[in-house]
N, C-alpha and C positions, 0 to 999 in steps of 0.2 A: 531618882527612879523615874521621876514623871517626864524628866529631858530625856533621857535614855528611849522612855518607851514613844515620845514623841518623834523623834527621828530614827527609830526602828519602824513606823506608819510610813511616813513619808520617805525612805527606803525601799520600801514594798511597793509604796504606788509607782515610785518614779523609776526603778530597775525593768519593774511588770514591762511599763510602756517604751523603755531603751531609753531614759534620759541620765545622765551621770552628773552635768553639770547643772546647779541651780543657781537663784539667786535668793538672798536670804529675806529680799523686801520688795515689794511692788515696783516695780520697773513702768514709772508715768507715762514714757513714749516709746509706741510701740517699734519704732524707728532704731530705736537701740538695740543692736543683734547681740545675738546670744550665739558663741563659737558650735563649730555642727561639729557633733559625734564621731567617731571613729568606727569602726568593724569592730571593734573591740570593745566597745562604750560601756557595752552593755554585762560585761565582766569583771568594770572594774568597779571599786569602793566607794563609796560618795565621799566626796572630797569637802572641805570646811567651804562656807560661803562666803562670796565674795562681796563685799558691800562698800557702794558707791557713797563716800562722805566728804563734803568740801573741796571736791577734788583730785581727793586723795585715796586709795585705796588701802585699807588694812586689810587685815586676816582676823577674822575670830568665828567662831562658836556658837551658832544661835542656842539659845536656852529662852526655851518658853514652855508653860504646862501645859499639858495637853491631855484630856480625859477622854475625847473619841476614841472607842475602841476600832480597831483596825477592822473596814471590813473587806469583801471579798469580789476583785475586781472582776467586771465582767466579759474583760479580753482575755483568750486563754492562746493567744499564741506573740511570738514576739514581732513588733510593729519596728518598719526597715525606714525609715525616713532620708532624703536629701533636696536639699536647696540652697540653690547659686550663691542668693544674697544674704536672704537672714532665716532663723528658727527661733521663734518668740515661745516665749512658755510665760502663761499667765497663769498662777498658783491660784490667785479666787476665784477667777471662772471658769479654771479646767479646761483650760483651750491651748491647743499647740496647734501655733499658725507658720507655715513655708512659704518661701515667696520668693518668686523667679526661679521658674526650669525646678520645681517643686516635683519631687517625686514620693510615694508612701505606697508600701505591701505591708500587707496584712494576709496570712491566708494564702490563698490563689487569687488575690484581690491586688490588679495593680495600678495605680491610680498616677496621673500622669494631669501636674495644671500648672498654668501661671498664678496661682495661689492657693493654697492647702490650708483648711482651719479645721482642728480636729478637737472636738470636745469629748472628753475621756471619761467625764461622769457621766454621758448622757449618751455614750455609745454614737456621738454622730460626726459625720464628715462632709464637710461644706468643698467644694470646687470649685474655682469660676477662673476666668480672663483677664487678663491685667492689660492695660494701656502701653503702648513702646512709647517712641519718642516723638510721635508723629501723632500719637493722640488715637494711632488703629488700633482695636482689639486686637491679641494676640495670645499663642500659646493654649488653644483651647482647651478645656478638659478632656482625657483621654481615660476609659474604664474598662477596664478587661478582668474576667470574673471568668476562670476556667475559658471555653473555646471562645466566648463572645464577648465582643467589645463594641463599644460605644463612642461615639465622640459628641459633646455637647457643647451649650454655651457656659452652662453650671449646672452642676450635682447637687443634691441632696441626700445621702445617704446613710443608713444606722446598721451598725456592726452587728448588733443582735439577732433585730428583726428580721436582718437582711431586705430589708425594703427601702426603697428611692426613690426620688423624685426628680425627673430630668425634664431641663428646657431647652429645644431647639437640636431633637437629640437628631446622631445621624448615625446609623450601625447597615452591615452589612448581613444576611441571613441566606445562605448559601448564593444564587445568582442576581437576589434583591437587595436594592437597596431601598431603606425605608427613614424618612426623615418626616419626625413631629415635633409637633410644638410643645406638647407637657406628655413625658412617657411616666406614668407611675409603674414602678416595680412593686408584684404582690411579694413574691418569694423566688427562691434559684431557677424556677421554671416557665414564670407567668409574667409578662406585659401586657397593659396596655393606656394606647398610644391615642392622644385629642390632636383633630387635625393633623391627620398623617399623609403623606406625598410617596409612595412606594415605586421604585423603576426599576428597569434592568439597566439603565444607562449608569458608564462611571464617572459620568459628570453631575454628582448630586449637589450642584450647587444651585447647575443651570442647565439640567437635564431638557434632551431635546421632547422629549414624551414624559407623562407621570400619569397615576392615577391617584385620584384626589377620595378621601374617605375622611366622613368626621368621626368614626372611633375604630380601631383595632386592636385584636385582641391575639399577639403575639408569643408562640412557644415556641423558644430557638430550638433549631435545628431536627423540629418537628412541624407544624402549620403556624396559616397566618389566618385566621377569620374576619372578616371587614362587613360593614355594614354598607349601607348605599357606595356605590363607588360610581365614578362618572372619568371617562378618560378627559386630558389634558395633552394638545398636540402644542409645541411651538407657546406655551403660555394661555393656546384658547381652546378654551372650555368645547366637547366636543358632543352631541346628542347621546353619542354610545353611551349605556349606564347598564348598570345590573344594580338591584338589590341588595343583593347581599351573594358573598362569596368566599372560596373555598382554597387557599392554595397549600399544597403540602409542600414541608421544606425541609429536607434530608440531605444528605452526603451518597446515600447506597437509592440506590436502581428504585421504585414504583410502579405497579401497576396500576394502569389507566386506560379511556381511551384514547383513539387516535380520530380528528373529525376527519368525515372525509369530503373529496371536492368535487364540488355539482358542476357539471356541461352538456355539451350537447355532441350528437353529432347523426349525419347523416345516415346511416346504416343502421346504425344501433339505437337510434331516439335519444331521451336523455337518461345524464346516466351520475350515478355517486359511484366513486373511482376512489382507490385508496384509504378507507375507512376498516377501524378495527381496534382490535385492545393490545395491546402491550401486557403481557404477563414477566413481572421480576419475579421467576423464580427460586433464584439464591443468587449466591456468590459467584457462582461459577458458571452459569448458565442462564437463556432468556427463552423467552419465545414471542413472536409477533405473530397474531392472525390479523390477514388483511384481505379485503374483499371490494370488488366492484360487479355495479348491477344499473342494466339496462333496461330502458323501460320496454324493449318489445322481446325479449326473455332471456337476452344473452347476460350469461356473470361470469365472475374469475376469485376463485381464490390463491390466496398466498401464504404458507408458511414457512419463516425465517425463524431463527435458533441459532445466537451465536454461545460457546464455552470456551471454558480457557483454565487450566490450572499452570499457576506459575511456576516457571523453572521442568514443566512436566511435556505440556501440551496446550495447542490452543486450535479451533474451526470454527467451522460454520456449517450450516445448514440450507439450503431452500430448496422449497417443494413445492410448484404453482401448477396449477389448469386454469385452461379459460374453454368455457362453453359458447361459443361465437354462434351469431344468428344473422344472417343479413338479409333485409327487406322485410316480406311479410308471407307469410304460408299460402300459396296459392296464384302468387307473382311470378313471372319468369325467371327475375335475379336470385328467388329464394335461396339461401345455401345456409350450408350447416356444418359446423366442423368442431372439432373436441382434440383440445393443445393442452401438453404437458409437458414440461422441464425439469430435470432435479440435477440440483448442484450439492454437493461437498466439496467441503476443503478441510482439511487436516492435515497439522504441522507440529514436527515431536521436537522438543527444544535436543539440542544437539547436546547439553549434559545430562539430559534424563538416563541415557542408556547407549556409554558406548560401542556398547556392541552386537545391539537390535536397533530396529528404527523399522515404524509405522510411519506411513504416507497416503494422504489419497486426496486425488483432485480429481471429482467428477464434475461432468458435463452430458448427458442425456436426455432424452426426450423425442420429442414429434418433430422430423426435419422443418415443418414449417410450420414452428412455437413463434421464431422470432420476426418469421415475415407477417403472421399474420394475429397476431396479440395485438392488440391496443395502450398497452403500457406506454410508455415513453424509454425507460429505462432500457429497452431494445433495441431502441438506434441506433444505428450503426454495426449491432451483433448481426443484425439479417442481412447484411451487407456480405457476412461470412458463410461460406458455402461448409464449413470442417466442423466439426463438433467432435470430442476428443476427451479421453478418460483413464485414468488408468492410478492403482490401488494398491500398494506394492510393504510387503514385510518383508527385510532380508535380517540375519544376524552372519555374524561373525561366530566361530569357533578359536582361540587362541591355543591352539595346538601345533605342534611342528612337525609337518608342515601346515599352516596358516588353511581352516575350511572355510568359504564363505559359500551362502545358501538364501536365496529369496525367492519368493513365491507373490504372484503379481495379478492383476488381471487387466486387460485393458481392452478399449469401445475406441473404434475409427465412427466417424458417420459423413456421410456426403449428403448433403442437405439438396440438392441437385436430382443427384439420382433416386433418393432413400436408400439406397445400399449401405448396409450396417455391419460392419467387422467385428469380432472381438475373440480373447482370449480368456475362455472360463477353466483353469487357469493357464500358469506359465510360470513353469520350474526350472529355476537354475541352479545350479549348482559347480563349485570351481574348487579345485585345490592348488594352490599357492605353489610356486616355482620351484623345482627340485631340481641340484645341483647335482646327478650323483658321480662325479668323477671330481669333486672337491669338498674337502671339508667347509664346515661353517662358517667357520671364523677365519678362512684361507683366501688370500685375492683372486679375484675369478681372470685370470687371464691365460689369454693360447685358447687354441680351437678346437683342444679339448676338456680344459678344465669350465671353460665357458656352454659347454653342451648343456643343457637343460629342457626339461620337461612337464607338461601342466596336464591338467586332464578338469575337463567340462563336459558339463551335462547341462541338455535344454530339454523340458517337455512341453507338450502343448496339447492342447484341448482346443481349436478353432472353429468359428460360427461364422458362418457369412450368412446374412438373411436380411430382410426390407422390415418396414415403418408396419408394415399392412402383418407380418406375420410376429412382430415382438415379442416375447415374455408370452410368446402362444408354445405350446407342445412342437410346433410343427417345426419350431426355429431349431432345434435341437436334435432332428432328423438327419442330415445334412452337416452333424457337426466331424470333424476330420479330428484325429488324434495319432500322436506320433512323437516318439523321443529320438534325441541326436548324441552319441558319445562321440567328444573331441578329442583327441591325443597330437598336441602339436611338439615339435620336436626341433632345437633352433640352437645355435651359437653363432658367434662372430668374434672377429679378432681385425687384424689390422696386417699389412701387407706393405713393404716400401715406407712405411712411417706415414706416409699419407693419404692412403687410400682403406675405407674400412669395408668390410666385406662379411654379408651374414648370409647365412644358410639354415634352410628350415624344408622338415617335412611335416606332412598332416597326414592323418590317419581319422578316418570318421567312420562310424556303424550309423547306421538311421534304423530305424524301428518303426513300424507304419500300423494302424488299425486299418486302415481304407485303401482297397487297389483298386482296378477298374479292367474290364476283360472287354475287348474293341473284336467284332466278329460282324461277317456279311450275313443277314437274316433275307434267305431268299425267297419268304413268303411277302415280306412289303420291300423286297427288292434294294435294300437303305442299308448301310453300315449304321450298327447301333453298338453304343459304349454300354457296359455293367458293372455298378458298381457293386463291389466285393468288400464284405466284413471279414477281418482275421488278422491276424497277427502276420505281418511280411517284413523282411529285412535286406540292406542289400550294404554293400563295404566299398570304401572308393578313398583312393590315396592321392596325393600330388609329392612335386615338389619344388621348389626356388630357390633362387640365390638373387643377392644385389650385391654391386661394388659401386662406391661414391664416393666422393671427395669436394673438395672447398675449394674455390680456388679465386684471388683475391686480387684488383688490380684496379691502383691511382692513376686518375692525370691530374697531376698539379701545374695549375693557370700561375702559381705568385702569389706570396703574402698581399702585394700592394693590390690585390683584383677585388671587385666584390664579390664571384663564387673562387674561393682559394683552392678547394680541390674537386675532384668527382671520384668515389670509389665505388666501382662495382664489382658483386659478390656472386659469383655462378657457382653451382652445387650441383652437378652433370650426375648422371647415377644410368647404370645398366644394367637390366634384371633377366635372368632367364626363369621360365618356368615352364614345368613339364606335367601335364596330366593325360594318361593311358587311355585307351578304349576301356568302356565297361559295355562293352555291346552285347555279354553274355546276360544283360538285367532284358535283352530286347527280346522282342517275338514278333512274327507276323500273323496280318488277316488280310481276308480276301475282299478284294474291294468292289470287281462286280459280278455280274453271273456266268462272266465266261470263264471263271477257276485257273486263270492264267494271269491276272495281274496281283503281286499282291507290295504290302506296306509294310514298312520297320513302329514298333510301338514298343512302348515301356508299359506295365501296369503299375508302375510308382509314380506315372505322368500326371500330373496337378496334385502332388503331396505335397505335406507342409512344409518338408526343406527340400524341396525342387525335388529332380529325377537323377541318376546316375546319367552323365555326357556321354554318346554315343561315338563323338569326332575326338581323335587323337588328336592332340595339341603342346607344341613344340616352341612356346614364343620365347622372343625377346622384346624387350622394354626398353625404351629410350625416352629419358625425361631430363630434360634442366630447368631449374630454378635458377632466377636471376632476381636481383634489386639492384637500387642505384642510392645513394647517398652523398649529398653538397655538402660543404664544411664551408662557410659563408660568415664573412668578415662582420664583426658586432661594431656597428657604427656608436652606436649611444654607447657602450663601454670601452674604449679601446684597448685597458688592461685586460680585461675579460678574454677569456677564450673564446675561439673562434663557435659560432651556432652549427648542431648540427640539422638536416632538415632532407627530409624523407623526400626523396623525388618519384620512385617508383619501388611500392611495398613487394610487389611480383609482379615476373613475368615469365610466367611457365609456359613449358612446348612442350606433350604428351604426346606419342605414338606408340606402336607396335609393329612388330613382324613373327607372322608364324609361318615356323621352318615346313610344318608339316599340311599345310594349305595347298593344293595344287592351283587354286588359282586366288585371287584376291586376297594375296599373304598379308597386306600393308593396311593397316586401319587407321581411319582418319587422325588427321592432327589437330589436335585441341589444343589451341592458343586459350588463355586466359591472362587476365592484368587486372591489378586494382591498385590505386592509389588514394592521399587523403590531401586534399589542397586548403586555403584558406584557415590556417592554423587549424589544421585537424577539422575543421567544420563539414566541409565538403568532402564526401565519400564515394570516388568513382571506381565502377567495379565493370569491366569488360570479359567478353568472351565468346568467339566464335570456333566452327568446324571447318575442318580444309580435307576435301576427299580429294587423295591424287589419283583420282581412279572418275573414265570418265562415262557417262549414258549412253544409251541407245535410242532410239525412237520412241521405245515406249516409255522411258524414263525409268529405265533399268539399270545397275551398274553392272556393266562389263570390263575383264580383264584386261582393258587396252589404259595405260596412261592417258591424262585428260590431255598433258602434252605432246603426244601421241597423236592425238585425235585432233588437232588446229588448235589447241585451247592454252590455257595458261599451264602452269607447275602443276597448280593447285584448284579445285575447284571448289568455290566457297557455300557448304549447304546452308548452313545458317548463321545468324549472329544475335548477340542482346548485349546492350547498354542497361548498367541503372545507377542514379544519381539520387544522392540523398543529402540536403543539406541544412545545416540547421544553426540558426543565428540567434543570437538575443542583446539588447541594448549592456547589460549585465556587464562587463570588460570584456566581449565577444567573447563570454560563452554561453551555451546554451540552457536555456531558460529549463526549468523541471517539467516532465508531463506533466500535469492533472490527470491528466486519463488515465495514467498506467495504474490507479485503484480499482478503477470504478467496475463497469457490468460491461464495459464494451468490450475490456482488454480479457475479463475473468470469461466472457462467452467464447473467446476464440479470436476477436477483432483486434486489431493494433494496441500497441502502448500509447499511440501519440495521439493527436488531435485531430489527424488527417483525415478521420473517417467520422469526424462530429465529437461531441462530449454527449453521455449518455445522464438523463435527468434523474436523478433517486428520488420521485413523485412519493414517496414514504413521507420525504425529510427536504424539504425546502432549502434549510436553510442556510446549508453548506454550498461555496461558493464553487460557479463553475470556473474558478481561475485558478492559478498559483498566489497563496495566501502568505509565502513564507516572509517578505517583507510586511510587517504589521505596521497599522496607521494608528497612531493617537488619538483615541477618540475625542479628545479635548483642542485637538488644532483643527486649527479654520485652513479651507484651503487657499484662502490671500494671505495666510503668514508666510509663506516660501513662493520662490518661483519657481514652481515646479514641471511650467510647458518649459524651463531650461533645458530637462532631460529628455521623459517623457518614453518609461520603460514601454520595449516590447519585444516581442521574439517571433520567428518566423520559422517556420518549416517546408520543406518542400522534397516531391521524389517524383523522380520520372523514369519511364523506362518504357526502350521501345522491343521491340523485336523481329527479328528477319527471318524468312523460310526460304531456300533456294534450294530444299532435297532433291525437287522432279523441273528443276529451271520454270516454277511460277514466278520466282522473282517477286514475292508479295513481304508486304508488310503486315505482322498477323498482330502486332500491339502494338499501340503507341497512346501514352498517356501521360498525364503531368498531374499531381495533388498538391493543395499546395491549403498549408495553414497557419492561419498568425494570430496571436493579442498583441493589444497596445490600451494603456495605460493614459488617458485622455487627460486625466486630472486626478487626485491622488486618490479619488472615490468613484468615477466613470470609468470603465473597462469596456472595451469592445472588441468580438474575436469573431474570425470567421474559418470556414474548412470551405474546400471545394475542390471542382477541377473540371476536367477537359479531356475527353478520348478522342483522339484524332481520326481513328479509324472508323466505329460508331459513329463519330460526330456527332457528337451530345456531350451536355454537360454534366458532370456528373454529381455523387450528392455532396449537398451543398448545405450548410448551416449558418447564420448568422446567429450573435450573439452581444446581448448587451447588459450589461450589470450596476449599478450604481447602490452605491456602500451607503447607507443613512444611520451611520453612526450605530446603533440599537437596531437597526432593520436592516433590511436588505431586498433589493428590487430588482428583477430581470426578468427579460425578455427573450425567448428565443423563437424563430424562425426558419422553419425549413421549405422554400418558397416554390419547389418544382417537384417532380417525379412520384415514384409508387408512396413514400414517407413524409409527403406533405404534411409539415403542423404550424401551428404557434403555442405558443403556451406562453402566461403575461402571470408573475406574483412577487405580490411583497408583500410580509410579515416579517413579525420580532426575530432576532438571532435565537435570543436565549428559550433554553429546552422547557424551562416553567412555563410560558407563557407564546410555545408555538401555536396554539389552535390561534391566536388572534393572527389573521391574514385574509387575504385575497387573492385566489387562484383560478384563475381561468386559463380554457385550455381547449383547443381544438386540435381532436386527437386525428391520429391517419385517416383516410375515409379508402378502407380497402376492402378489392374486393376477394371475398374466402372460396375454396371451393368445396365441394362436397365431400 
C-alpha cells in the first residue's frame, strides 16, 4: 500500500509538470541526458524506471515507503518544454534544467535561452547564455509575457508571484527602446529599471543618441516615469538634463501639446509659429488647434480634424485665418489685412453604398490667403491664380429604365481678379437609354432597331460675386436661376461594311428665372439693360449626322532593316449639322434719339445656358485623325518578336464650312499632334491655327483668300508647343512625386516638384524626398559603394506660345521649369525647383533643398533665395512622434508686403 501510494505522489508531480520519463536514482552528471518529451508525454502512463547498473541496464520497479502525504502543486497549467541537447531532471532538488535552443511556455509566458533551470518546488525560473565554440556568449534569453517582451543576459523569474529579476534587460515599449542593467519586475504591470539607457534608435546595442537615467519606473504600454535624465549624443554626455520626466506609451492616438517655434522677422517682429494642442478624440476622429503670434499684434489660427470609419468613409478638415499687421500704426507702410482658408476633403469608400456616393473637396477663402500668409506650408499654392470646389451626392435608382440623380455645388475663384463663381445648387438628373423599336434582350442592329432615346435635366442656382461681397446678403442679389430639359434622339448603323454612320437630333426647353429688357432712356440719352424676375422659357432644336471609317496602310523596309515596317492609321470622318433661326426669341430697341436706328436683342442674352442662335446654320465638318507606328527589329532577342514603338500618337486636321454663311463660310484649320519619345518619358504635345481667310489694314478678316491676297494657303494665327519630361536613375523610370500629397497639389498647385515642396511646419519630421527605398539604420555609409550609382530624378516642362491673329507676330509665353533630387550619399539628398521665362526675363521661383538622414533624426535645409517668397528655414530633430518637441528650428519666413 505504502509503494502504491508512493508512486501515485510522484505520478501527480511529474504528469502536473509534463514529465513521463524518470529515472529511479540520482543521475551524478548532469551531462547525462534524459530523452525529450513528445506532444503526447503528457498523456501517457509512467512507465517503470530505468536504472544504470554496471553497465548494464535492467528493468524493475522502484519500491520504497513513503509517508509524505501528496501535496498540492502550485502550477495550475500545463508547462510545454524543448531543448536541442539535453533535459536533466533532478528529483532532490526540484529542478528541470534545458540546454541549447532551450524553449519553456507556461501560461502566456514564453521563454526562449541558451539555458533553462526551472525549479518546481520553489515556483522559479533561472535563464541565462551559454558559450559557442569560440568562447562568445550566445543565445540570449528571450521573455515575452502577453504583448511584451524582453531580451536579457539572465532571468530570474517566479511563477507565482509573478515577479523577476533581469540583467542587462533590452525590450521594446511602443517607439522606445529601453536597455538596463537590473530590471526588477513588481507584477504583470510594473517595472523598474537601475541604470537605464532609453532611445528611439534600433540600434540599441550602439545607439547613435540615448538618454542616460539611474532609475525607471516602467508600465507597458502605458508610461515610462524617469528620474534625473541627461541626453548622450555619439557616447558623450551632453549638458541637456531634465529632472525628472514624463513619457506616455500607448498604441491609440494622445492628447498633448505641440511646442511651438520662435523667429523673427521683419514686418511682423518676433514671433511663435506653430504652437498648440493636439486633441485624441476617439477612434475615428482628431482635432489640432494651432496658433501663431507676433509681437507687434499680428496672429493666425489653425484648425485641422482628420476622421475616417473603415470600409465606410474617411476626410479631413482645416479651417485657418491669419490677422496680419505690417509695420507699426502711424508709419506710411502701415497695412492691415484679415485671410481665411477652409479645406474639406471627403471620400466614401466605393463598397459602402453602391448606389449613392457623397463627395466633397473644398478649397475657399480670401483670394490672397496664400500670397500673403506667413506659413510656409503656402508655397508654391500662391503661385496658383484658381481656387476650386465642389460638393457632389448623386445616387442611382435600379429601375428599368436605369434613373441616375445628383445634386452638387460648386466655387471657381480667380485669385487675380477676386471674381468668385458658384453653384448653390446644381441638379441633374438623366434616364438611362431607351430602345423603343427593340426589345431587351434583342440585338440592337439596322437604323431602326438602333433608334434610341434619353432625357436629362440640369438645374441651376448661379452666383457670380467678389472677395469684398462673400457670404454678405448682397452676393445673392444677382444670383441667376434656370433649368434645361434634354431630349436627344440618335441611332447608327453601318453602310458598305466599312463605313459607319450616326444620326442624331436634340430637342432642349430652357427655363429661366432672370431676363433682361435693353430700351433707349431718352432722359440720360444712354441705352440701358433691365433686369427682369419671372419665370421665361424658350425651345430650340438641331440636328447631325457623321460618316467615318479606318483606313489602314504598311510600308514594309525588310525583315533584315532595323525599322521593319511603318503603319499608318487615318480615321477621316464627315459631319453635317443643321441648326434653324430662332429669331422669334429676338426683339428690338432704339439706340439713339433720332427713332430711326434700331438693334436685334434676345431677353434670354447672359442666361445660364446661353441664348437661342439667331444665324441659321448649315455646316459641314471635316476631320482626320492620323497615327504612325514602327515595328523595329529586337537586337538583344532575335527570337522575340519584333518591338512595337509609337512614333506619332495624333495628328489631327479640324475644319469646317457653313453652307449657310454668305461670306466667311470656312473656319480656321486646327492642326494638333502629340507624341511620347524616350521610352515614354518625354511628352510632346503641338498645336496651331491656320485662317485661310486673309486681313485688311485694320487687322480685320475679310472675304478674300489669304492666297488671294499675295500670301500663302494658310495664314498662321497662332501656335503652342509644350514639352514635359521626366527621368529618374530608377531603370529610366520615373521617380514618385513627393508633392502629389502635400498642401501645394491639395491648394490647386502641381502634383510634381516644379513649383517647390510645400513645408508641413506642424510636423518636421517627415522627409521632403521620396522615402520608398528605406536605409538600414544600422549600415554605415562605407559599407557599399554607393557614389557607384548614385539615385536621382529630374523633371522638366516648357512651353512656348505664338500670337499672329492681327500680324503682331509676337511671342506671348516662353518658359522652361525644371526640377530634380539626387541622392549624394545614402543619407545626404539634395533637390532643387526653378526656371526661366524668356519673355519676362526673369527667373522664376526657385527652391533649393537639402536633407541629411541621422539615422533617429533628420536634418534640412531649405532656401528660397529671390522674389515676392523669399525664405530659409534650417531643422533637425528626432523622427520618432514621442519625442518630436526635442529639435531645433529656425526660420526666416517671407518678408511680404500686405495690402489694406
Amino acid at each position: 500500500m505504502h509503494t502504491k501510494l508512493f508512486h501515485i505522489v510522484l505520478s501527480a508531480i511529474f504528469l502536473t509538470i509534463g514529465i513521463s520519463e524518470i529515472s529511479a536514482q540520482e543521475i551524478p552528471d548532469k551531462s547525462i541526458s534524459v530523452p525529450a518529451e513528445t506532444e503526447n508525454d503528457k498523456n501517457q502512463e509512467l512507465k517503470p524506471a530505468l536504472v544504470k547498473k554496471n553497465d548494464t541496464t535492467e528493468q524493475k520497479i522502484v519500491t520504497e515507503t513513503d509517508t509524505v502525504k501528496k501535496s498540492k502543486s502550485s502550477l495550475d497549467a500545463i508547462i510545454t518544454r524543448v531543448a536541442e541537447d539535453y533535459e536533466e531532471l533532478n528529483q532532490e532538488t526540484k529542478q528541470l534544467t534545458l540546454y541549447n535552443k532551450a524553449v519553456l511556455q507556461y501560461k502566456d509566458i514564453e521563454l526562449k535561452a541558451g539555458i533553462i533551470v526551472m525549479n518546481y518546488d520553489t515556483n522559479e525560473i533561472f535563464a541565462g547564455r551559454i558559450k559557442d565554440s569560440t568562447g562568445t556568449y550566445s543565445q540570449l534569453p528571450y521573455f515575452k509575457q502577453g504583448e511584451n517582451v524582453v531580451e536579457a543576459d539572465s532571468i530570474h523569474f517566479n511563477t507565482e508571484t509573478k515577479k523577476a529579476r533581469i540583467w542587462n534587460s533590452r525590450t521594446n515599449q511602443g517607439e522606445f527602446w529601453v536597455n538596463g542593467e537590473v530590471t526588477k519586475k513588481e507584477n504583470d504591470s510594473v517595472y523598474f529599471i537601475k541604470g537605464a539607457r532609453f532611445t528611439t534608435s534600433k540600434n540599441i546595442e550602439d545607439p547613435e543618441y540615448y538618454f542616460y537615467t539611474k532609475k525607471i519606473k516602467l508600465v507597458p504600454s502605458k508610461k515610462v516615469v524617469v528620474g534625473t535624465t541627461y541626453m548622450v549624443i555619439a557616447d558623450v554626455p551632453t549638458p541637456l538634463a531634465l529632472p525628472f520626466a514624463f513619457f506616455p506609451m500607448t498604441d491609440s492616438a494622445e492628447s498633448g501639446f505641440i511646442v511651438p517655434t520662435f523667429g523673427d522677422n521683419n514686418r511682423q517682429g518676433y514671433f511663435l509659429q506653430n504652437g498648440g494642442y493636439y486633441f485624441a478624440l476617439s477612434d475615428y476622429y482628431d482635432l489640432t488647434v494651432l496658433g501663431d503670434y507676433y509681437t507687434n499684434g499680428s496672429y493666425g489660427l489653425r484648425f485641422q480634424s482628420s476622421y475616417a470609419k473603415r470600409y465606410k468613409f474617411n476626410g479631413n478638415v482645416n479651417i485657418r485665418f491669419e490677422n496680419n499687421i505690417q509695420s507699426e500704426r502711424g508709419f506710411p507702410d502701415y497695412a492691415r489685412s484679415k485671410q481665411y482658408n477652409i479645406q474639406w476633403s471627403h471620400n466614401q469608400d466605393a463598397k459602402a453604398n453602391p448606389n449613392s456616393r457623397f463627395s466633397a473637396s473644398v478649397n475657399l477663402g480670401s483670394s490672397q490667403y496664400y500670397r500673403q500668409s506667413q506659413n510656409l506650408n503656402n508655397v508654391g499654392a500662391g503661385l496658383n491664380n484658381t481656387l476650386q470646389s465642389s460638393v457632389s451626392y448623386s445616387k442611382t435608382f435600379q429601375t428599368v429604365p436605369q434613373v441616375n440623380f445628383s445634386l452638387s455645388a460648386t466655387h471657381s475663384q480667380n485669385t487675380n481678379t477676386e471674381v468668385i463663381n458658384m453653384t448653390l445648387p446644381t441638379l441633374q438628373a438623366s434616364v438611362d437609354r431607351i430602345f423603343p423599336f427593340a426589345s431587351e434582350d434583342e440585338p440592337k442592329k439596322g437604323i431602326i432597331k438602333n433608334v434610341n432615346l434619353q432625357y436629362n435635366l440640369r438645374g441651376e442656382n448661379r452666383i457670380r460675386t467678389t472677395d469684398s461681397l462673400f457670404f454678405k446678403p448682397e452676393m445673392f442679389r444677382d444670383a441667376k436661376s434656370g433649368m434645361q430639359h434634354t431630349i436627344p434622339i440618335s441611332t447608327n448603323f453601318k453602310v458598305f461594311k466599312h463605313f459607319s454612320v450616326s444620326a442624331s437630333t436634340n430637342y432642349q426647353e430652357t427655363w429661366v428665372m432672370n431676363t433682361i429688357q435693353r430700351y433707349y432712356n431718352s432722359n440720360t440719352n444712354e441705352v440701358e439693360t433691365k433686369d427682369v424676375k419671372g419665370f421665361e422659357t424658350f425651345r430650340t432644336y438641331n440636328f447631325s449626322s457623321s460618316v467615318g471609317t479606318t483606313i489602314y496602310g504598311t510600308f514594309n523596309f525588310g525583315e533584315d532593316k532595323k525599322i521593319q515596317a511603318i503603319r499608318h492609321t487615318i480615321r477621316p470622318s464627315v459631319s453635317y449639322t443643321y441648326t434653324p433661326s430662332f429669331e422669334r426669341y429676338y426683339d428690338t430697341y432704339q439706340i439713339d434719339a433720332t427713332g430711326t436706328t434700331y438693334e436685334d436683342y434676345t431677353r434670354f442674352e447672359g442666361g445660364l445656358f446661353g441664348a437661342p442662335g439667331k444665324n441659321y446654320s448649315n455646316n459641314i465638318g471635316l476631320k482626320v485623325n492620323n497615327n504612325f507606328e514602327a515595328k523595329i527589329r529586337n537586337d538583344k532577342e532575335p527570337d522575340e518578336e519584333p518591338k512595337k514603338l509609337m512614333l506619332l500618337n495624333n495628328l489631327n486636321f479640324d475644319t469646317s464650312y457653313n453652307m449657310a454663311a454668305d461670306s466667311l463660310a470656312w473656319s480656321p484649320l486646327r492642326v494638333t499632334a502629340g507624341t511620347n519619345l524616350f521610352n515614354q518619358k518625354m511628352n510632346i504635345n503641338f498645336g496651331t491655327t491656320l485662317d485661310p481667310y486673309a486681313l485688311n489694314n485694320a487687322g480685320e478678316r475679310i472675304d478674300t483668300y489669304n492666297i488671294n491676297n499675295g500670301g500663302s494657303l494658310f495664314r498662321m494665327t497662332s501656335a503652342n508647343i509644350n514639352l514635359n519630361y521626366s527621368l529618374s536613375s530608377n531603370d529610366g523610370k520615373s521617380g514618385k512625386n513627393k508633392n502629389e500629397d502635400n498642401q501645394t497639389a491639395r491648394n490647386g498647385g502641381r502634383e510634381d516638384d516644379l513649383f517647390g515642396v510645400a513645408t508641413d511646419l506642424s510636423d518636421r519630421r517627415t522627409s521632403m524626398f521620396d522615402e520608398d527605398d528605406d536605409i538600414d539604420e544600422t549600415e554605415s555609409e562605407g559599407d557599399t559603394f554607393f557614389n557607384a550609382k548614385l539615385p536621382w530624378d529630374l523633371r522638366l516642362a516648357y512651353s512656348l506660345t505664338y500670337n499672329n491673329n492681327k500680324r503682331q507676330k509676337k511671342i506671348t509665353g516662353n518658359s522652361i521649369m525644371v526640377s530634380g533630387n539626387i541622392d549624394l550619399t545614402p543619407r545626404w539628398k539634395v533637390g532643387f525647383s526653378t526656371g526661366y521665362d524668356f519673355v519676362q526675363k526673369g527667373v522664376t521661383f526657385t527652391q533649393l533643398r537639402f536633407e541629411r538622414d541621422l539615422l533617429s533624426w533628420r536634418m534640412d535645409f531649405q532656401w528660397v533665395p529671390t522674389g515676392y517668397n523669399k525664405y530659409w528655414s534650417f531643422f533637425i530633430g528626432i523622427k520618432s512622434s514621442v519625442l518630436s518637441d526635442i529639435k531645433y528650428d529656425k526660420r526666416q519666413v517671407p518678408d511680404r508686403v500686405i495690402g489694406n
